[in-house]
C-alpha positions as CSV (number, residue, x, y, z in Angstrom):
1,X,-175.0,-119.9,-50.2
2,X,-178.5,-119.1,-48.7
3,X,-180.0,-117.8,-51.9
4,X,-179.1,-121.1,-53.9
5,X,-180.6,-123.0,-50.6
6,X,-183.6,-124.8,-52.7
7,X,-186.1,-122.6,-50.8
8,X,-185.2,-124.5,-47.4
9,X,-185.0,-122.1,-44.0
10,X,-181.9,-122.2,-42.7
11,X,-183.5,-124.3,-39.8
12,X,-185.1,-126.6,-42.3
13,X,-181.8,-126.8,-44.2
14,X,-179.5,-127.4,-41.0
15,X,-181.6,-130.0,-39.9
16,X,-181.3,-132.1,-43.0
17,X,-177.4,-131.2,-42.8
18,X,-177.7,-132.1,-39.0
19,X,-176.4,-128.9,-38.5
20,X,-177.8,-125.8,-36.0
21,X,-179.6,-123.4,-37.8
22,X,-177.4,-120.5,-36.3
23,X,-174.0,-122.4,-37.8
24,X,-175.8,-122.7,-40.8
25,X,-176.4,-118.6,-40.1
26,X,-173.4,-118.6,-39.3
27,X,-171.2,-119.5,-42.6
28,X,-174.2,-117.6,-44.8
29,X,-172.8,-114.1,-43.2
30,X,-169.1,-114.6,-43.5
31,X,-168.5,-114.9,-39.4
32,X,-168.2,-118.6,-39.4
33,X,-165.7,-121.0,-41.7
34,X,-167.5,-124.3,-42.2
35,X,-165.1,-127.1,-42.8
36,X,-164.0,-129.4,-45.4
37,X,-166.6,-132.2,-45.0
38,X,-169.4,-129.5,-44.1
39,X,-168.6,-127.8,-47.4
40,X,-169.1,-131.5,-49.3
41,X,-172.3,-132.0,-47.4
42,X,-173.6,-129.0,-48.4
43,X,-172.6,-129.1,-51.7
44,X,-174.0,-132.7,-52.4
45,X,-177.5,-131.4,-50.2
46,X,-177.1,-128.2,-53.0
47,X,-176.4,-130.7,-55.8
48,X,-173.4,-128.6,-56.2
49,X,-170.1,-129.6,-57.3
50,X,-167.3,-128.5,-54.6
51,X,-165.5,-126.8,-57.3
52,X,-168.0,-124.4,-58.8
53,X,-168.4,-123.1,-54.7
54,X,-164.3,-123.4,-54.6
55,X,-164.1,-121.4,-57.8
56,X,-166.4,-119.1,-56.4
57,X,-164.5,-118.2,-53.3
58,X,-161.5,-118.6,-55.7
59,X,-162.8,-115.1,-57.4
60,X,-164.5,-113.2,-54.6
61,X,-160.3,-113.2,-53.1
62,X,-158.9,-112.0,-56.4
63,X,-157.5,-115.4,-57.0
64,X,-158.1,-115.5,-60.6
């Protein structure tokens, strides 16, 4: 997720989240799970819809 961040620091991008910039850290490296309702904030901050990033993480587990 950081690269497709809209050029925001995590800090900068947290914030708007209301999120810590080391959860936000955090999920980008794999060591924390965000939930649910994180995921959809992010995704409408990213104008994202939740499926491309489901289908995404769908593929990187060999769920084709």
């Amino acid at each position: 997720m950081g690269a497709q961040r809209q050029g925001l620091s995590q800090e900068a991008f947290g914030f708007e989240e209301g999120l810590d910039r080391t959860y936000v850290s955090g999920v980008e490296r794999g060591g924390r799970n965000p939930t649910l309702a994180i995921l959809l904030k992010w995704c409408r901050a990213l104008g994202v819809p939740p499926s491309v990033i489901l289908r995404r993480a769908e593929e990187a587990a060999g769920w084709d």
